[in-house]
C-alpha positions, -999 to 999 in steps of 0.1 A, spaced: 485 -75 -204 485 -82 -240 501 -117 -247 533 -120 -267 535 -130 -305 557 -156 -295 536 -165 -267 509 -170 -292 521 -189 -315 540 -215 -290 500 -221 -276 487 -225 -314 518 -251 -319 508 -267 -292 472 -271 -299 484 -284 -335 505 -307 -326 473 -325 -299 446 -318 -328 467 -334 -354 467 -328 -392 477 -300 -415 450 -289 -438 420 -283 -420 378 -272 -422 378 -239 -415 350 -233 -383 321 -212 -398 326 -180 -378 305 -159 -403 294 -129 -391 297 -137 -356 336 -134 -353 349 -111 -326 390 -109 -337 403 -101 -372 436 -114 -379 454 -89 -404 487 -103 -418 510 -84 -441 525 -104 -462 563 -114 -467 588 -90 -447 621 -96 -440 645 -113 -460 611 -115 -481 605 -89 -499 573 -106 -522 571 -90 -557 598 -66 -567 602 -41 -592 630 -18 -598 599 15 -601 578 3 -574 585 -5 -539 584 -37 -520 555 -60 -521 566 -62 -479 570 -26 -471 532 -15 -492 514 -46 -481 529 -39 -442 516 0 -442 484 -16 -457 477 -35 -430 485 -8 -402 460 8 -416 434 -19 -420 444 -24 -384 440 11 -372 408 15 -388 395 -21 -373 399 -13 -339 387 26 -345 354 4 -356 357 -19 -322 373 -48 -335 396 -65 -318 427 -72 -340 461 -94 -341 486 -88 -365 515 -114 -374 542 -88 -383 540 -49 -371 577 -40 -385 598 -55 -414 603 -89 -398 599 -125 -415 573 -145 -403 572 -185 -416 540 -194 -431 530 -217 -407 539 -192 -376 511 -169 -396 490 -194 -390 494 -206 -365 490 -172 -346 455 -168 -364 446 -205 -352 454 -192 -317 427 -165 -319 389 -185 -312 361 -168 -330 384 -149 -352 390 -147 -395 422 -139 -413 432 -114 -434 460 -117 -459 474 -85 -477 498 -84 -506 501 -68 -541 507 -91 -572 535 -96 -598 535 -105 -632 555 -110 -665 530 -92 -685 529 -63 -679 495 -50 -691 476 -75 -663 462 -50 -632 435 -54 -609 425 -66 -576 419 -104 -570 406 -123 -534 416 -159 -526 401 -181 -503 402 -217 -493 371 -227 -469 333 -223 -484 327 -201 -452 350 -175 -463 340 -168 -499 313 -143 -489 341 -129 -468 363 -126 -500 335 -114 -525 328 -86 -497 361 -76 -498 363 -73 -537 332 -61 -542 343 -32 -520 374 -27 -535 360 -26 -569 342 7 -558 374 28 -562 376 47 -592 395 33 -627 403 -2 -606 398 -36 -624 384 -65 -609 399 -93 -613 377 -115 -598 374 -139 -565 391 -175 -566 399 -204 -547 439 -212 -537 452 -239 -518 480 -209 -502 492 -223 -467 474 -194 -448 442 -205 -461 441 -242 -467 457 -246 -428 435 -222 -407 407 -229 -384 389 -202 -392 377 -185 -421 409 -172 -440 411 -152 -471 443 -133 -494 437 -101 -508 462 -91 -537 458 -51 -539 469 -49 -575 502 -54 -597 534 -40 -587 543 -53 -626 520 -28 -639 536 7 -643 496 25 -629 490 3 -604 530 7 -589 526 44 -589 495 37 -573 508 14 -548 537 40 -541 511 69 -528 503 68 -492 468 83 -499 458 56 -525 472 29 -497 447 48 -474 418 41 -498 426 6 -501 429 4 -464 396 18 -465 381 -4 -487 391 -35 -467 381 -23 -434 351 -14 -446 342 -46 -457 352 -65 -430 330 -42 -404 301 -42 -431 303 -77 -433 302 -83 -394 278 -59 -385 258 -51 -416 259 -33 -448 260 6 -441 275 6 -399 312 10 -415 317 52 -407 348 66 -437 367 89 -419 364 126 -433 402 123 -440 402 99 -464 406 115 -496 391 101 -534 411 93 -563 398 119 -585 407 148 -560 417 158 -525 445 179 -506 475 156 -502 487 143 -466 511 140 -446 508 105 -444 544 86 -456 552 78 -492 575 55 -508 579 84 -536 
């Protein structure tokens, strides 16, 4: 029987609290991991980045990760997510449920914000040296859809990735602020792609460029039938 969330995360407390310490190395499980971690970001009484013509950082970056999920465990992964449904998760409860999981790396989704707004593209965080080929994989790939801007892979000391065990990286899927990238973010088949994009590089990355299989069903930006997948239109 599959263990509890709560369950979960009272262990990883536990093994905190005996370990001692709050930042931490990250264990170089490069390519060898068995468990992906996939955490939407915010949810909740968070919503993350707001704008009045785009939906919810939470609600996008949750159906993101569903996806990523879905498609991680179609490719034999095993997965872990920290929020399935519009629920608040603390920070350290995030990771805490990713330090629980041995052998494992984290992945953080959320969609970006800014004052200007002109600024679009996809960007990668990570904290640990072990997880910046991790993080370029995951841009790189992204970078392949059509008319998308990359904006590059960087280091952050966010709480998700300077506190976990393993290797840990954030991936903002573009700017909510900018007008494209909303009505981008708003489409259930462009969320596919993205969802795509990620889970290809994470199985690419574990098992070696080419063994990721794209579903037939995923459709390209420049064409396609629509789905029936939901949208936030």
């Amino acid at each position: 029987m599959q263990r509890s969330i709560a369950y979960r995360t009272a262990l990883a407390w536990v093994a905190t609290f005996f370990l001692g310490g709050c930042a931490t190395v990250a264990t170089n499980t490069s390519h060898t991991f068995d468990t992906v971690v996939v955490d939407a970001g915010h949810g909740g009484k968070d919503s993350g980045a707001y704008r009045r013509n785009a939906p919810p950082e939470k609600m996008v970056a949750l159906d993101v990760a569903l996806r990523v999920d879905r498609k991680l465990r179609e490719s034999h992964l095993k997965t872990v997510l920290t929020r399935s449904n519009d629920t608040f998760i603390p920070l350290d409860s995030r990771v805490a449920l990713g330090n629980a999981e041995q052998n494992s790396i984290f992945v953080s989704i959320h969609f970006n914000d800014s004052r200007r707004r002109g600024v679009e593209g996809f960007e990668t965080y990570y904290h640990s040296p072990y997880a910046y080929d991790l993080a370029a994989a995951i841009e790189r790939t992204l970078s392949t859809l059509p008319g998308t801007v990359n904006r590059g892979v960087h280091t952050a000391r966010f709480r998700v990735l300077r506190n976990a065990h393993y290797p840990s990286v954030l991936v903002e899927c573009g700017y909510l602020s900018n007008r494209s990238e909303a009505r981008d973010a708003a489409d259930a088949d462009y969320r596919e792609m993205l969802a795509d994009r990620i889970a290809e590089a994470i199985v690419d990355y574990r098992y070696g460029n080419g063994t990721y299989h794209r579903p037939a069903a995923v459709v390209t930006r420049a064409g396609g039938a629509a789905s029936s997948l939901p949208s936030f239109r």
